[in-house]
N, C-alpha and C positions, 0 to 999 in steps of 0.2 A: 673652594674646598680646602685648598692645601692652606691659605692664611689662616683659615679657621679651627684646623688641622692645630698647627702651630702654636698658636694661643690657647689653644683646650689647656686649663691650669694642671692637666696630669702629664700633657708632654712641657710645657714650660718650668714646671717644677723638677722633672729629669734632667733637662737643658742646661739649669741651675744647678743639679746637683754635678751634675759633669763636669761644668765649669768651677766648682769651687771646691771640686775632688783636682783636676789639674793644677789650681792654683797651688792645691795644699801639697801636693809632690813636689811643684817646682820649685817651691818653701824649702822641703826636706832637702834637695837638690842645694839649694842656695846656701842652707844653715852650717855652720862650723858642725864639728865634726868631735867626736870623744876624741879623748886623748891618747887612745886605745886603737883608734883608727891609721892606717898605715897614710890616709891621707891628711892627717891634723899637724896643725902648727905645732912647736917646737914652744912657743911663750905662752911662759905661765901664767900672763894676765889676759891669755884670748876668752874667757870666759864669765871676767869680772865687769860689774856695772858700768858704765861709760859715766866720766866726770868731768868731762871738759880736758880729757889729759893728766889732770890730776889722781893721786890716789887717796882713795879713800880713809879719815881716820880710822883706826880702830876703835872697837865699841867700847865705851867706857862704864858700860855697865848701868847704864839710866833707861829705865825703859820707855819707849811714849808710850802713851795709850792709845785707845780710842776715842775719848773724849775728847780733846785737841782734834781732828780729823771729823766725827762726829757733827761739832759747832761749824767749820767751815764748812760741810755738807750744808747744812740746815742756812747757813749763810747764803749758799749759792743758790740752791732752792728759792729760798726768799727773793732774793734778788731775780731773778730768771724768775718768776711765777711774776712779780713786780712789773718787769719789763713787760712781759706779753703781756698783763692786765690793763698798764697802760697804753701801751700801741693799740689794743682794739677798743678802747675808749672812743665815741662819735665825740667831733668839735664841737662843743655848745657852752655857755655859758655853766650850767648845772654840772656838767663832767667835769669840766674842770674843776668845779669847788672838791667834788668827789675826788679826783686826782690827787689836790692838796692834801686830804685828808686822810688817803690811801698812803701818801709818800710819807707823813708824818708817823701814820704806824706801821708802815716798814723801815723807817726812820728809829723809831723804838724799838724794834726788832731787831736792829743791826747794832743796835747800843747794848742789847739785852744779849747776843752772840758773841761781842766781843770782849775784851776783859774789863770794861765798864760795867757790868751786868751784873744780875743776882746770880747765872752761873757760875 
């Protein structure tokens, strides 16, 4: 009774929601703190991007776009969509032809994403 209790998805979905409401304080808890806060650091870069240590250029005024971002999406897609379609490929002689000929126009695809391409 009580297992079954348990699993019922309107107390396991509470259970969840408890636990990822504590997480989300112990976050607040964890996170730096405004600058305004009597407990915050003193340095003026506790707030800025992490670089490897390094600081960051200033912006020179170039903007990117989306389109750069954009093609590398559509690139990774392809690729991952690639992947899983050939892993679930069965071993046979016929698959494979199909394999080659799948890899050759994702092959075109990845020519046609990158600055090879009509884009």
């Amino acid at each position: 009774m009580v297992d079954t209790f348990l699993l019922s998805p309107p107390v396991a979905i509470a259970v969840f929601l408890l636990l990822a409401y504590g997480l989300y304080r112990l976050g607040g808890v964890l996170a730096p703190h405004p600058s305004s806060h009597p407990l915050a650091d003193a340095h003026p870069d506790k707030h800025m991007t992490y670089t490897g240590g390094e600081m960051l250029p200033s912006p020179t005024g170039e903007h990117l776009g989306y389109r750069a971002f954009y093609r590398l999406a559509l690139l990774f897609v392809l690729l991952h969509v690639a992947a899983l379609v050939l892993s679930t490929l069965p071993s046979d002689p016929a698959s494979d032809r199909l394999a080659v000929l799948y890899l050759i126009g994702v092959g075109i695809g990845v020519f046609v994403l990158t600055e090879g391409g009509i884009l």
